[in-house]
One Martini backbone bead per residue (centre of mass of N, CA, C, O) as a GRO file, in nm:
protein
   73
    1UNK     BB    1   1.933  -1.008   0.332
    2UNK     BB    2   1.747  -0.885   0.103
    3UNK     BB    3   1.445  -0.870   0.218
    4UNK     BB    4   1.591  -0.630   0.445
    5UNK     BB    5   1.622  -0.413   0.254
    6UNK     BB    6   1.359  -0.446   0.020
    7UNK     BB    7   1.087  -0.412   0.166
    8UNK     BB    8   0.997  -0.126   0.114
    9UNK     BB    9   0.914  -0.200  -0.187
   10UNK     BB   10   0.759  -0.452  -0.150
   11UNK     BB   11   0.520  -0.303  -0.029
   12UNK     BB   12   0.458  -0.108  -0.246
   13UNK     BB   13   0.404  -0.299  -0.456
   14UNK     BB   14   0.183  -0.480  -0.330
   15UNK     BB   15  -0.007  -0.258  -0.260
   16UNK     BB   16  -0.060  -0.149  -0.614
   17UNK     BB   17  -0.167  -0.394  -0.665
   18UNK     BB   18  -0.347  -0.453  -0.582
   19UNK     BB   19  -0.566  -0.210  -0.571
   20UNK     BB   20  -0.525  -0.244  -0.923
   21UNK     BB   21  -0.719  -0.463  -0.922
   22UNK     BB   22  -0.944  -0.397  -0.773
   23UNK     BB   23  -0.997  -0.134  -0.976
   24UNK     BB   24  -1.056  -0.329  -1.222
   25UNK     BB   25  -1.253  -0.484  -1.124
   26UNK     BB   26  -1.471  -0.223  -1.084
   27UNK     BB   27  -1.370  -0.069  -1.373
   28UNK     BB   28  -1.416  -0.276  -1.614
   29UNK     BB   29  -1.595  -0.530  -1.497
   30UNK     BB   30  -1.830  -0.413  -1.313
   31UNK     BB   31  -1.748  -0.480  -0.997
   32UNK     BB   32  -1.921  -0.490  -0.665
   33UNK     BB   33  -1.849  -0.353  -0.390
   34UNK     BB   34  -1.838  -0.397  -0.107
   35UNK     BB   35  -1.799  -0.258   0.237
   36UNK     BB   36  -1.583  -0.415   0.322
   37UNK     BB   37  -1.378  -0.400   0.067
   38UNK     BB   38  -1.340  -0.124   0.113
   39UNK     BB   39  -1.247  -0.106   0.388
   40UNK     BB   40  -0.990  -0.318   0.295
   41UNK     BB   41  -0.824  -0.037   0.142
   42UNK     BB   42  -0.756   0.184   0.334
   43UNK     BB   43  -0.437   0.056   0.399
   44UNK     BB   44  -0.316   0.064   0.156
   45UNK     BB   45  -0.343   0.357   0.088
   46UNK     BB   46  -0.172   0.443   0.330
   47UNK     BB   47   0.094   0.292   0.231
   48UNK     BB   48   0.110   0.458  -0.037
   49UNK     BB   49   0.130   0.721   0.085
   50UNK     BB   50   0.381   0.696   0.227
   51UNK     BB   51   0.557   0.611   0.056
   52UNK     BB   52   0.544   0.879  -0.126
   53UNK     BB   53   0.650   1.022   0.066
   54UNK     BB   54   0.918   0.890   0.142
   55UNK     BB   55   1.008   0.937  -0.161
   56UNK     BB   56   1.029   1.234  -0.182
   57UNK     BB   57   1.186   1.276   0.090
   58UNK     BB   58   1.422   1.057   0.122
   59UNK     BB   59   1.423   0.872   0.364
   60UNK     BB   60   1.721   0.700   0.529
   61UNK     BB   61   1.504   0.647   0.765
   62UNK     BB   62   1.193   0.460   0.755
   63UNK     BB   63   1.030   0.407   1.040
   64UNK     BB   64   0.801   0.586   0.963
   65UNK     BB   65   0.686   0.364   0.806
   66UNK     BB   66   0.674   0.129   0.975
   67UNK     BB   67   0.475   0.233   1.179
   68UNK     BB   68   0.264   0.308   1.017
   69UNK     BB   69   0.196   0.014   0.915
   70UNK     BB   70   0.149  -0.085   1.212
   71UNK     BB   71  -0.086   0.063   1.224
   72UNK     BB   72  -0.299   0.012   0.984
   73UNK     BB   73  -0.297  -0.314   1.059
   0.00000   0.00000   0.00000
């Protein structure tokens, strides 16, 4: 099964769209986010920062990837 070989891809690339609408959202239509919307960006942006860290150390088994991430959600 493809998806749980590629999920750690996956999910990092679906974190960096999400947030990069919301940021083109927010800064290009001049669309002001509530208090909540700022807060829903939270987890993004930690899923973010593991997967970059993750990539940078290139760990070949990723759990602390996935820990971090059901942490966060």
């Amino acid at each position: 099964m493809k998806l749980k070989k590629y999920w750690f891809w996956i999910l990092g690339a679906i974190s960096f769209i999400s947030i990069s609408f919301a940021l083109v959202a927010e800064f290009i239509f001049n669309l002001e986010p509530c208090s909540m919307c700022l807060k829903q960006r939270h987890p993004y942006y930690f899923i973010i920062l593991i997967f970059v860290i993750a990539f940078i150390f290139n760990w070949q088994q990723k759990i602390w990837f996935y820990i971090f991430v059901q942490i966060s959600s």
